[in-house]
C-alpha positions in Angstrom: -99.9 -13.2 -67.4 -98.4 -12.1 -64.4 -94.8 -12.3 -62.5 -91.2 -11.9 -63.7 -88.8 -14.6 -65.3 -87.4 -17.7 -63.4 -84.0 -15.4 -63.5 -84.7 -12.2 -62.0 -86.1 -14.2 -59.1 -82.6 -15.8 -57.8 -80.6 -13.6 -55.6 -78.0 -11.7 -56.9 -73.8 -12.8 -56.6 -71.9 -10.3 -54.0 -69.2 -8.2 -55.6 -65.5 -9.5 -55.4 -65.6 -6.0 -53.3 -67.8 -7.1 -50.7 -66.5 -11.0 -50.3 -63.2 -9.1 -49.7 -64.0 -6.8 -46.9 -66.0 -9.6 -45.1 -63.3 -12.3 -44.9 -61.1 -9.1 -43.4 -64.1 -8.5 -41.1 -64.4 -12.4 -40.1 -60.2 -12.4 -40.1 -60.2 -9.1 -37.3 -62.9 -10.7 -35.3 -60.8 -14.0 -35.4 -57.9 -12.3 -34.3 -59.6 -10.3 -31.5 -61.4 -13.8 -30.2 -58.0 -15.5 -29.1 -56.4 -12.4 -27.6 -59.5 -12.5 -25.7 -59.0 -16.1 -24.7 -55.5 -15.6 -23.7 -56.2 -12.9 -21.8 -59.2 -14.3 -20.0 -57.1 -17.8 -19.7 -53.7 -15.8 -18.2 -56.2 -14.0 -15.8 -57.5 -17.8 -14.9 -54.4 -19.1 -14.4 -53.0 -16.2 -12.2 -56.4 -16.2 -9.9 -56.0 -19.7 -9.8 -52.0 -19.8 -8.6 -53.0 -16.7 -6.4 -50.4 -14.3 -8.1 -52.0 -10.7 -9.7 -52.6 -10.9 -13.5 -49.7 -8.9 -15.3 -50.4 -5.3 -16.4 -50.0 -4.0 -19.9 -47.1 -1.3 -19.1 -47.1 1.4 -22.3 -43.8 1.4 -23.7 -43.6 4.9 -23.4 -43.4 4.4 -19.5 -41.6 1.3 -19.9 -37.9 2.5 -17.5 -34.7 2.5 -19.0 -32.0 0.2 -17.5 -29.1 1.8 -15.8 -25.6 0.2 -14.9 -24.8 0.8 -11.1 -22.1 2.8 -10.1 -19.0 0.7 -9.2 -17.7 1.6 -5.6 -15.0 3.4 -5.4 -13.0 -0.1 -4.1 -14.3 -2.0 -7.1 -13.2 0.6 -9.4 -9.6 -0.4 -7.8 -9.6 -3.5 -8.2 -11.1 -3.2 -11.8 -8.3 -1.3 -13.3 -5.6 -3.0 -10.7 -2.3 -4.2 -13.5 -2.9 -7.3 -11.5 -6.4 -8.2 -10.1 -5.0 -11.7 -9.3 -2.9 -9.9 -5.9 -5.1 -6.8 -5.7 -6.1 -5.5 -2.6 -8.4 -2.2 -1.8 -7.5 -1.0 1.5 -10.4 1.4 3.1 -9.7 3.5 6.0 -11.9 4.4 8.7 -11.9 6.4 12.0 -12.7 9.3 13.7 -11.2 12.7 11.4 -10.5 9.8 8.4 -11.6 11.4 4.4 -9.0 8.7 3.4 -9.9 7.1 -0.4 -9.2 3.9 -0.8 -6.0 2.7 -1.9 -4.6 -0.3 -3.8 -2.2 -2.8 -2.7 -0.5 -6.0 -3.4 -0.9 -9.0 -1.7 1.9 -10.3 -0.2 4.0 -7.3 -0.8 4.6 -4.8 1.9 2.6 -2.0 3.0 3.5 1.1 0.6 2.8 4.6 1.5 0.0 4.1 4.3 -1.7 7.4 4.8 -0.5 8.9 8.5 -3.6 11.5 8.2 -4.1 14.8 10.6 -6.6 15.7 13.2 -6.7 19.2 14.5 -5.8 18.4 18.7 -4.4 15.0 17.8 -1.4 13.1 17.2 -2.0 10.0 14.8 -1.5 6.8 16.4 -1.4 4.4 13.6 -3.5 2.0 11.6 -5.1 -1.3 13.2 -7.8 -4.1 11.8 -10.7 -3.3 13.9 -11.9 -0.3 16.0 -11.6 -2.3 19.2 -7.7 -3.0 18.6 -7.8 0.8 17.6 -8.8 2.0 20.9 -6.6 -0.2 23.1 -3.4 0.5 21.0 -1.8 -2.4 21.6 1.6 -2.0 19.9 1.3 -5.5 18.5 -1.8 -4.8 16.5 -0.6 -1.9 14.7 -0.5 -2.2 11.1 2.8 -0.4 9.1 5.0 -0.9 6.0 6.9 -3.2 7.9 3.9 -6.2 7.4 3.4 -7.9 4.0 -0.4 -7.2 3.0 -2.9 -9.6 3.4 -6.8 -9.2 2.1 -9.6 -11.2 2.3 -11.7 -11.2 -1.2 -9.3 -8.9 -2.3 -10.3 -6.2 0.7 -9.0 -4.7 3.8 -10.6 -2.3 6.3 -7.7 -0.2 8.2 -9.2 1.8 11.6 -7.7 5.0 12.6 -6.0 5.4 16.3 -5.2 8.6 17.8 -3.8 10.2 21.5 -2.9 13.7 22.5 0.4 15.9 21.8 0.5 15.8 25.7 0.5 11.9 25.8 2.9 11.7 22.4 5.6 14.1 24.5 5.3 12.4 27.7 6.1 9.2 26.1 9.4 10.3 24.9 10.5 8.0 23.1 13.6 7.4 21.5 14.4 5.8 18.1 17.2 3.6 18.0 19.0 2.9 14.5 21.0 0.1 14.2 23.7 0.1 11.6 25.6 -2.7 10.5 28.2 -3.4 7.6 29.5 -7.0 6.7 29.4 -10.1 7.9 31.9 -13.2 9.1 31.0 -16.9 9.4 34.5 -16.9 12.2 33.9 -17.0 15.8 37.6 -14.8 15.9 36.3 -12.5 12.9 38.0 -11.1 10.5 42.0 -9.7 10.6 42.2 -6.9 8.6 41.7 -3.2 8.5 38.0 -3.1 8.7 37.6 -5.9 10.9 35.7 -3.8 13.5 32.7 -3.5 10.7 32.2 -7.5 10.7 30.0 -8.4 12.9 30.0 -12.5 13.5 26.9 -13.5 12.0 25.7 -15.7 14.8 25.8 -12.8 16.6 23.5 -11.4 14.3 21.5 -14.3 14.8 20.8 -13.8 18.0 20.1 -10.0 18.1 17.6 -10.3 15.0 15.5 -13.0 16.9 15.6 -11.3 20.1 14.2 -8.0 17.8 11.5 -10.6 16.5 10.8 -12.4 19.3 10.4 -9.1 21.6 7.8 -7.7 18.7 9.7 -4.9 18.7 7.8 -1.8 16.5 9.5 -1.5 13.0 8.6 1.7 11.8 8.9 2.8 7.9 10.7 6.1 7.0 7.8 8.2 6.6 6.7 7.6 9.7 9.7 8.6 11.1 9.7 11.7 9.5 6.2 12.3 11.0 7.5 11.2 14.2 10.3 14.3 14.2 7.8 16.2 13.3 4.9 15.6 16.2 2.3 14.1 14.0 2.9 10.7 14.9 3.1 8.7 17.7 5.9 5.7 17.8 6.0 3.2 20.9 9.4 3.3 23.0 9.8 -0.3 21.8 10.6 0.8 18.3 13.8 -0.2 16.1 15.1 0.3 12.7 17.5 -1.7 11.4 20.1 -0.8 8.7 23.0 -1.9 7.0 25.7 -0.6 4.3 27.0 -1.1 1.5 25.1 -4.2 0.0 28.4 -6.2 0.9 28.5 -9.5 -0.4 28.5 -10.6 3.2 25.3 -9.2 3.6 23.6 -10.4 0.8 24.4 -14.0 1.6 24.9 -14.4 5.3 22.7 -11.4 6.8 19.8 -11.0 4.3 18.5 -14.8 4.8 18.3 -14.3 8.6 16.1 -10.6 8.4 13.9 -12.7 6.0 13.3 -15.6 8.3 12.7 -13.4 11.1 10.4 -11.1 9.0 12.1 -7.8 10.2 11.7 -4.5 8.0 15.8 -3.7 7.2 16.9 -1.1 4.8 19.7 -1.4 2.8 22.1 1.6 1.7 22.9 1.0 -1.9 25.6 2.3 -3.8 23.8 1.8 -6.8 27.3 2.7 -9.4 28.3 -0.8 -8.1 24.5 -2.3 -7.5 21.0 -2.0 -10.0 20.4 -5.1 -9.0 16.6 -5.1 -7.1 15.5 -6.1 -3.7 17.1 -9.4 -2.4 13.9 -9.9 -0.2 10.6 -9.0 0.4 11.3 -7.8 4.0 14.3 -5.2 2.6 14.1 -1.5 1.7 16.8 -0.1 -1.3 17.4 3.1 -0.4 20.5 5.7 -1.4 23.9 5.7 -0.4 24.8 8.1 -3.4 25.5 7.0 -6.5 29.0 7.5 -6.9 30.1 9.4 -3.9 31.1 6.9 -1.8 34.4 7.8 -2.6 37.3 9.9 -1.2 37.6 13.9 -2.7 40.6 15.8 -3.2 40.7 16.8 1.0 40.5 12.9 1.8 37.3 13.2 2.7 34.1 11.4 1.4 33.6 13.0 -1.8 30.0 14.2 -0.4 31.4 17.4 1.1 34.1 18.0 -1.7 31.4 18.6 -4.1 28.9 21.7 -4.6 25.4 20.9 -3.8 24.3 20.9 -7.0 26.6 18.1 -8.1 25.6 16.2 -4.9 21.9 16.9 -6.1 22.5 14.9 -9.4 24.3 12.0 -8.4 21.1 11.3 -5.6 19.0 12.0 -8.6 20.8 9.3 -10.5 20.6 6.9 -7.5 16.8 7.5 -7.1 16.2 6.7 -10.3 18.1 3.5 -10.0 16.2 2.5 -6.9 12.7 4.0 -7.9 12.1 6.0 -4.5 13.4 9.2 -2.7 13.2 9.4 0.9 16.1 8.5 3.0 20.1 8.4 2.2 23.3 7.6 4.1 26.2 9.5 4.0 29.0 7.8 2.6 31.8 7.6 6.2 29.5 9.5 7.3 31.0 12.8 5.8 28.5 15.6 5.2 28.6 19.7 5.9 26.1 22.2 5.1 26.8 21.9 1.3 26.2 18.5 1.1 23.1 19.2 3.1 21.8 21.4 0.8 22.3 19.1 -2.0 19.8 16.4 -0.5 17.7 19.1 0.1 17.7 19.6 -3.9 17.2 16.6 -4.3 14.2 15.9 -3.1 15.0 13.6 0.0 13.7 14.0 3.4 16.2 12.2 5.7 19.7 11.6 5.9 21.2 9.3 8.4 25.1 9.8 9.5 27.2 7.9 11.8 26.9 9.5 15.5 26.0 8.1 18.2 22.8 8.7 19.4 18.4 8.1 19.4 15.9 9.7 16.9 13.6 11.8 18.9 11.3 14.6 18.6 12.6 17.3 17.0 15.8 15.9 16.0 17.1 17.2 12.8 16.1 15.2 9.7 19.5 15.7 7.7 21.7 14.3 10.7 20.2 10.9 11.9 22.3 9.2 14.7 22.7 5.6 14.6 23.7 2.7 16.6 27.0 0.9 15.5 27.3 -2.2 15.6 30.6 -3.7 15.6 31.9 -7.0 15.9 31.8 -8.5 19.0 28.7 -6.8 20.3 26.7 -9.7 21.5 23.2 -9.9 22.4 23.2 -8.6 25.2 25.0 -5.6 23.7 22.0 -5.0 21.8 19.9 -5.1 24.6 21.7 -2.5 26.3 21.0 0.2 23.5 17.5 -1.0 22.3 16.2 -2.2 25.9 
């Protein structure tokens, strides 16, 4: 008989092994199948909206993101105490490496660059390079102006003319100095009535300074004035007072403020910490506690060695947070006393004589215009023009 059994004729059961491998077979082909449909399907759709197909970038290659570099004006106003009334000021020109610098909206103008140029004399700061090249005095940017931005920026342009033109100009710096103050017409009757001036008076003169746009430079520019480096227009004024009387405070301050005129104020700062009445007046030294008669019944300024005089301004800076200009107390001073503000640290001194600021003149013995009462308008006019 031949053939095998009915059993060894059925096929034989794959292993567990072999079920195994091809469902991970069938699984990887699965898998591969609808990456290949999205593919061919993202292609589709890319052809079909006109846009290229997205390349596969290896991560390897992939770039790493990098922050930008903040400006050197955003880095400003980034770390500004106050980004709310921050301003970065830039400054551009011919000769101009100026940084930015960082302001306050409205607050004055602090410590504007006045830059060199071999050949040149600096002619001041204006808002575009057109009103830098005509000069027109009324243009001219200074610490006399509250600051004012726009998104928190300002562009300042340099302008510049000739030593030549600067001394041909020749001008000359009138500072007015005034004391205290009287609401009467017949002004005061007592020993010092010469130093009240009758505040409609004062009226007057500040809004004939405001209304003739007369230049109000800072101190610093002064100083670079005397020295050559910068030019000041003939219509140029600085106005002062003494003392921080009472009278000023109340009748005098008000009027500088509505008028918006740049004054300084000489403090005597044993009798007044108090800050800045206004946003239009400078605090600036009239000693500490020298203001005073010594044992020769003089100021007490030229009884003292220069040392001494040196410590009581360093006491009165610190009061007033700045060093650049004092006032000699009546006007007193000698070489000694001199030498002390020299110590010091300060760069000007203004004393009682008669007379203009003008090239060259020294820097420890400003001359000032009095003003006394009963100078009128017209008074004014006559020293300032």
């Amino acid at each position: 008989m031949s053939g095998g059994s009915p059993a060894s004729s059925r096929p034989r059961k794959p292993s567990r092994a072999v079920i195994r491998r091809r469902r991970i077979t069938v699984a990887i082909i699965a898998v591969l199948a609808i990456a290949l449909v999205g593919v061919v399907t993202t292609t589709a759709v890319h052809a079909w909206l006109g846009k290229p197909a997205p390349q596969a970038v290896p991560t390897s290659q992939a770039p790493t993101p990098r922050p930008t570099p903040l400006t050197a004006e955003q880095a400003l106003l980034k770390n500004a105490p106050d980004p709310a009334t921050a301003c970065a000021v830039s400054f551009q020109g011919d000769g101009i490496a100026q940084a930015p610098m960082l302001q306050t909206e409205g607050v004055l103008f602090t410590g504007l660059p006045i830059p060199e140029r071999a050949g040149f004399v600096f002619a001041g700061w204006y808002p575009t390079p057109e009103l830098a090249q005509a000069q027109t005095q009324t243009d001219r940017v200074n610490g006399s102006q509250l600051v004012g931005c726009t998104d928190h920026r300002r562009t300042l342009h340099a302008a510049w003319t000739t030593p030549e033109q600067n001394s041909a100009t020749a001008a000359k710096i009138p500072i007015l100095m005034y004391h205290q103050f009287t609401t009467k017409p017949g002004g005061e009757d007592n020993w010092l009535r010469n130093n009240y001036v009758y505040i409609e008076d004062f009226k007057a003169q500040m809004a004939y300074v405001a209304a003739q746009k007369f230049y109000l430079p800072t101190w610093d520019e002064l100083n670079a004035f005397i020295d050559g480096k910068l030019f000041l227009p003939k219509h140029s004024v600085i106005i002062t007072d003494d003392d921080a009387d009472p009278t000023w405070l109340q009748l005098a301050v008000p009027v500088v403020t509505e008028n918006k005129l740049l004054t300084t104020s000489f403090v005597i700062t044993s009798a007044r910490q108090a800050p800045s009445p206004s946003p239009y007046v400078l605090q600036r030294s009239h000693t500490n506690d020298m203001h005073r008669a010594g044992a020769n019944g003089k100021g007490l300024m030229v009884n003292l060695s220069a040392d001494e005089v040196a410590a009581d301004l360093e006491k009165s800076a610190q009061i007033l947070g700045v060093k650049e200009v004092i006032a000699y107390p009546y006007g007193h001073y000698n070489a000694t006393a001199e030498e002390g503000v020299t110590k010091a640290g300060f760069l000007l001194a203004r004393t009682i004589e008669y007379g203009y600021v003008q090239l060259g003149t020294p820097k420890l013995e400003l001359p000032v215009i009095r003003i006394n009462y009963g100078d009128t308008v017209d008074s004014l006019k006559n020293n300032i023009g």
